[in-house]
N, C-alpha and C positions, 0 to 999 in steps of 0.2 A: 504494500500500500504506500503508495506516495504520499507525503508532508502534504501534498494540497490537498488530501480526500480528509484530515482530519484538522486540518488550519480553522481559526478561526477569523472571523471579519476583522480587520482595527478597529480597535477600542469597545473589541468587545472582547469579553473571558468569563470562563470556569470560577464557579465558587466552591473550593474544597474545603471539606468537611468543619475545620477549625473555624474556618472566614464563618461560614455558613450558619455555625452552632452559634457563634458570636452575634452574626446580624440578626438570627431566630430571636433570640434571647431580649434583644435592643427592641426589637419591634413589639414583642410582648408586652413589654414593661413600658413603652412609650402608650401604646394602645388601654393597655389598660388604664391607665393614668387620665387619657384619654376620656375614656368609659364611666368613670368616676365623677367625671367631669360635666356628665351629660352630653358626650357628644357619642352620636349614634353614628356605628358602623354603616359605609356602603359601598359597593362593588362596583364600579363602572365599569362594563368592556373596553377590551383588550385596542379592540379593530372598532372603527363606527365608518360611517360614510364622510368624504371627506369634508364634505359640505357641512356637517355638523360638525366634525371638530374644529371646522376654522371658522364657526361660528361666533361673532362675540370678541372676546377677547386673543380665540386662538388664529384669528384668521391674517395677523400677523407673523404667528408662528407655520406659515408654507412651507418655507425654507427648510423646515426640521422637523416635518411629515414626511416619515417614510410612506410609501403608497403603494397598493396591491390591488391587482384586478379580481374586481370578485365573482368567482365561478360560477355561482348562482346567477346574481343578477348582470353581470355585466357592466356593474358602476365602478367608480373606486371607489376604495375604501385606505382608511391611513388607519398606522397605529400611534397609538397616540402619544405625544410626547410630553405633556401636561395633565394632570387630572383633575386640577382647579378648575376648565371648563367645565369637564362632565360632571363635579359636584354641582355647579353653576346651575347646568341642565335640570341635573334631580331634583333641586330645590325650585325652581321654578316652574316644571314642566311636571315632573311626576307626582311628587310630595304637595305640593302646593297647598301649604301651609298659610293660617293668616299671620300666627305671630313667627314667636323666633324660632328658628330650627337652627340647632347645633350639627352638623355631620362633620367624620372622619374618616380617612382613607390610608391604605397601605397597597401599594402593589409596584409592577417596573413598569415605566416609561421606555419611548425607545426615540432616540436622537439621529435624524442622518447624517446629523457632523457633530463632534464633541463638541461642548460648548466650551475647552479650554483642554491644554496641552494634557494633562495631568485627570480630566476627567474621563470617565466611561461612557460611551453611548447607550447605555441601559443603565441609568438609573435606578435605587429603587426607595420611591419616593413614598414620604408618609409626611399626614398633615392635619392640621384642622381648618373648618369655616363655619363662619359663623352669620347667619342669614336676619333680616329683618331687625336688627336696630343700629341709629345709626349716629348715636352719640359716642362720646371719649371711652364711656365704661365700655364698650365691647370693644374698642379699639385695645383700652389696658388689659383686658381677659384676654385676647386672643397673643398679647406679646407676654404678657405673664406667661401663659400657656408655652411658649414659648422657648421661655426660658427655662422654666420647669420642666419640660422634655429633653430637654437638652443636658439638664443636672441629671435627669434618672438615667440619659443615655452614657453618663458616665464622664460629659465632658466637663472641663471647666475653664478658669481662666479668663471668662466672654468680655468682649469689646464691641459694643451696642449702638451702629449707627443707625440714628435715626434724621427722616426727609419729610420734604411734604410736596407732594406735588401741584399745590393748589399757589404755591410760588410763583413759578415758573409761568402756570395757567392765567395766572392775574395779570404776570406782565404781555402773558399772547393774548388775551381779550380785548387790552387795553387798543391792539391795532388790529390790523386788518391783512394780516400776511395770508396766506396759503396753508391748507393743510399740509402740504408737500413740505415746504419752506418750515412748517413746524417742527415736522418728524425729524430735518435733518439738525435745527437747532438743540431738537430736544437731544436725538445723535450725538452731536458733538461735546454738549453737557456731560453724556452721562459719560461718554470714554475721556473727558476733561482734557476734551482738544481744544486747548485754547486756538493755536492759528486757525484751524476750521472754525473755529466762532470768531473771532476776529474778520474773518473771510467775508462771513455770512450777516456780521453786523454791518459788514462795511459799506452791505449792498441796500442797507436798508435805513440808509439815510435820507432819502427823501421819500420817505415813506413813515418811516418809525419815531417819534419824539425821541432825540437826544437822553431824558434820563433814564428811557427804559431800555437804550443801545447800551449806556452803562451799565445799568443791571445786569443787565445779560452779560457784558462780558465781566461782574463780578462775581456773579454765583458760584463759578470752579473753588474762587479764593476763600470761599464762605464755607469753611468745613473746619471743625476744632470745638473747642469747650463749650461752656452757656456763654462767651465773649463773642460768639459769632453772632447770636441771638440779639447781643445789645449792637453790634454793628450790622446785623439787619435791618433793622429798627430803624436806624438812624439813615445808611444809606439807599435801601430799597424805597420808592414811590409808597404812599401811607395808602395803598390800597385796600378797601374795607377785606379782602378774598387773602391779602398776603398778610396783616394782620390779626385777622383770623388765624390763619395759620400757625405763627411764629406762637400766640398765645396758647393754643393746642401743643406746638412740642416746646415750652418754657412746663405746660402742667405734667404734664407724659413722664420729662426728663425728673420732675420732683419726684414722680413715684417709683420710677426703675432706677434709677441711681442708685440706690443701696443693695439692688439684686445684681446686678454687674460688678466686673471687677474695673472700665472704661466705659464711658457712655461721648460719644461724641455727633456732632450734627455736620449734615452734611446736602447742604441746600440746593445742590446741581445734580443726587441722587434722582431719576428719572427711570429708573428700572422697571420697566414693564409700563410704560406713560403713556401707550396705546390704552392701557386698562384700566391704569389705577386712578383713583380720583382722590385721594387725598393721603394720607400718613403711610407714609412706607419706611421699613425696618431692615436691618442684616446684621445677621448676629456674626460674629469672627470669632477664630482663637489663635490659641500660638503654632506652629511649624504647619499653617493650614493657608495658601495666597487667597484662596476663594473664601466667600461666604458660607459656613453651613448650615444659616438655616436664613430664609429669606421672607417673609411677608407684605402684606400690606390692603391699603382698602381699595376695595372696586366697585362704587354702588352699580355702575350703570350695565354688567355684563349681562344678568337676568334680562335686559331689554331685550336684548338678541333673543331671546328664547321666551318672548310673548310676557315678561311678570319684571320688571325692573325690579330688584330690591337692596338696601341697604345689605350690603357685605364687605367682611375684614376675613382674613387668617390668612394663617402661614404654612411653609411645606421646608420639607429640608432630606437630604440623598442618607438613607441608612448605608449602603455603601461607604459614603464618602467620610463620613462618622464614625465607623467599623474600622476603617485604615489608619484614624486618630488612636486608637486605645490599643495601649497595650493587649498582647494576647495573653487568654487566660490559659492555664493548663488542662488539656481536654479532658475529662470528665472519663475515670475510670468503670470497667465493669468488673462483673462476678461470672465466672463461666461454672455452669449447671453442666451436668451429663444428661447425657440423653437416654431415656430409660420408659419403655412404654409403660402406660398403665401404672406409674405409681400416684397415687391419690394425694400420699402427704409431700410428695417431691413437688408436682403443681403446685399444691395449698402453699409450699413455704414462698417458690419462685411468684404467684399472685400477690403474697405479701412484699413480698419485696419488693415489687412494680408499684406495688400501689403507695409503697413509701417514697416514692422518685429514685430507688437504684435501677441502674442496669442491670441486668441478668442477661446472658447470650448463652442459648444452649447450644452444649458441643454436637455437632451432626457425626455420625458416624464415619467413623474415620481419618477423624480430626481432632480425637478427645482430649488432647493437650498445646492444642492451638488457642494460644492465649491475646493473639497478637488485635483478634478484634477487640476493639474498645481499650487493647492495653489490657485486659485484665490480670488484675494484680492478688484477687481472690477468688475462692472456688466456692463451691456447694461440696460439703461429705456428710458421708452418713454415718454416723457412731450407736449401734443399738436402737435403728429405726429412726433415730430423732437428726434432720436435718442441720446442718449448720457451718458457718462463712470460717475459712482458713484463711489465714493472713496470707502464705505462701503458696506459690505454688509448687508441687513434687514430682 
């Protein structure tokens, strides 16, 4: 067999048994926590039509829809690489709920290009959202939450930038560009190209008021402590929409500042500005360049999908989280012989499962194969009565 009959695509790989036991484990205890929480479990599919997944908020994400023709009907169909839209869908389309609806999700995404040198094209993404209200307190539950997922997943260390997109929005209302012309400023904001926005302001001189050409080209330099906040203040246009804002993350930063170990603002974040409508978040850590856990609010995606409604939460790669933590040592077993028809040899091995051990019975032929699970104990029988030997002989 040739190397290419078992090669895998780039950036994509095999999860062996450790990784796997590791990521199991993260997603249990993120989920539960979850669960607790009142956020109800839901499944989106895998594959949908592509028309709905670039529905709304994904229909920016084309580029990174993989696409399959479907044997059935002869449409296409993509898989999908986001699952904030399809909870988007549930809650407005199927659930249609009048008040708030909490939902949570776990499963993989698939990328047709990595979104970064170091990441996987199959993610495997878990999250919360949080549907129908559409004040500060669901904005701080869902980054609490947040944060709290992130401590049970074992991380720590976090440096907590927070945005607002309703900045940025203030100063594009105030004229009359393009939406074209928007996307590229928003663009260049977010990857803080300065010369591309210098470029772009420069053309929008007889068109754009001089103080909002300066804004824009100062929002990059507006990222740092709660001093950026006071030099927003002062040098941003006293917009009622940007005002608002800065007062929203001045309250935000008072209540997460003591759950973090950094908290910084960062007014040129525009991450996802196709979708988001107001307060967006990125959690960091140490020996990590990306984000691992990312949120924010989007009231207006449900519109795509017939039920506009207020919505916040966040998603983060158990993957990518998984490659942070140390690994733990895998989880030894007890190896049983195999013996038909004993009644009390079952009964012990039932109890032992049901305590959380391993127990692996030897198949015939292999009675001293210990090597599954490692194990480092047996099952013996001393005068009919079961019981666990430290060694093996």
């Amino acid at each position: 067999m040739t190397p290419s009959a078992w090669a895998l695509p780039e950036y994509i790989e095999d999860i062996l048994p450790a990784e796997a036991l590791k990521i199991e484990m993260m997603r249990r205890r993120v989920l539960d926590w979850l669960f607790v929480n009142g956020y109800e479990l839901v499944g989106p599919p895998l594959l949908e039509y592509v028309e709905s997944l670039l529905t709304g908020s994904g229909r920016q994400m084309n580029l990174r829809v993989l696409k399959v023709v479907d044997q059935l009907s002869g449409r296409m169909m993509g898989l999908r690489a986001d699952m904030t839209p399809q909870v988007a869908r549930i809650d407005a389309h199927l659930l249609n709920r009048k008040g708030i609806t909490r939902l949570c999700y776990a499963g993989s995404v698939l990328h047709a290009r990595p979104s970064g040198l170091t990441r996987t094209r199959e993610p495997l993404q878990i999250g919360a959202e949080l549907y129908g209200h559409q004040g500060l307190e669901s904005d701080l539950e869902i980054q609490r939450l947040m944060l709290q997922s992130l401590a049970i997943a074992g991380v720590g260390n976090i440096h907590l930038d927070l945005g607002h997109v309703a900045v940025f929005r203030g100063l594009i209302r105030s004229t009359d560009i393009s939406p074209a012309l928007e996307m590229e400023l928003s663009g260049a904001l977010q990857g803080k190209d300065k010369a591309a926005l210098k470029e772009l302001c420069a053309g929008l001189k007889k068109r754009v008021d001089a103080s909002v050409r300066e804004a824009l080209l100062l929002l990059p330099e507006l990222y740092g402590d709660e001093n950026v906040l006071t030099l927003a203040r002062s040098a941003l246009p006293p917009y009622p929409e940007i005002l608002g804002a800065l007062d929203e993350l001045e309250m935000v930063a008072g209540e997460l500042g003591p759950l973090v170990d950094t908290l910084a603002f960062d007014l040129a974040d525009l991450r996802g500005y196709h979708y988001h409508s107001g307060m967006v978040f990125a959690a960091y850590t140490d020996n990590c360049p990306n984000a691992i856990a990312v949120g924010g609010r989007y009231d207006e995606v449900g519109k795509a999908f017939g039920r506009a409604r207020p919505a916040t939460g966040f998603s983060m790669d158990l993957r990518e989280l998984s490659g942070l933590m140390p690994s733990d040592s895998y989880p030894r077993g007890i190896l049983a012989p195999f013996i038909k028809e004993d009644r009390t040899l079952e009964k012990k091995i039932e109890q032992l499962r049901n305590e959380g051990q391993i127990v692996i019975i030897a198949l015939p032929g292999h009675e001293n194969d210990a090597s599954s699970f490692n194990c480092d104990k047996k099952l013996v029988s001393e005068n009919g009565v079961w019981s666990i030997v430290n060694a093996l002989t």
